[in-house]
N, C-alpha and C positions, 0 to 999 in steps of 0.2 A: 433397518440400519439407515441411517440420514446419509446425505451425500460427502460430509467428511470422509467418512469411513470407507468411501469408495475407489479413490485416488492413493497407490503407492507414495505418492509427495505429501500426502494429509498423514499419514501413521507415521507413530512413536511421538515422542515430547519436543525433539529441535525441528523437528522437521515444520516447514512451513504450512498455510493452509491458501486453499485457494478460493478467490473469493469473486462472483461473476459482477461486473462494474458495468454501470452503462453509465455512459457521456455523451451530453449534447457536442454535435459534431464542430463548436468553436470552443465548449472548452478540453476538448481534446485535443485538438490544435493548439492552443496555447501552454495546454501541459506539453505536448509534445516539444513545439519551440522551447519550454524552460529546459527540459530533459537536455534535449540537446546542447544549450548554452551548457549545461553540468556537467554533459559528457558521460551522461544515465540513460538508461533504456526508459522507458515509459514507463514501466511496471517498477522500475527501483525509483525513479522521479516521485511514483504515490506512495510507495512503502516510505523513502526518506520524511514527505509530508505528513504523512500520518505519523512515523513516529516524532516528529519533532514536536507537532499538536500535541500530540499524548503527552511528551517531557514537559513540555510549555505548562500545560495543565494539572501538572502532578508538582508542578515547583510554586505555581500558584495556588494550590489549596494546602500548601507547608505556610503559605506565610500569612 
């Protein structure tokens, strides 16, 4: 069994997964200050990033 399968927060279909990140410690920093100006924790600071790349990039291969 892979390590999704091992966290109560990885099972079923909405549930989130979790994913281990390593950051050089400035741009950590700098995520963090953005977070902050957003009014985001860190971790919803890279989820909003990431998915907005993904939309960016799904509107861009429609056109």
């Amino acid at each position: 069994m892979g390590r999704e399968g091992n966290s109560a927060e990885g099972k079923g279909e909405g549930a989130k997964k979790q994913v281990p990140l390593r950051l050089s410690p400035k741009l950590w920093q700098e995520l963090n200050a953005w977070a902050e100006d957003d009014f985001r924790s860190l971790n919803g600071q890279i989820e909003y990033l990431l998915t907005e790349c993904v939309r960016q990039r799904k509107k861009r291969d429609r056109e």
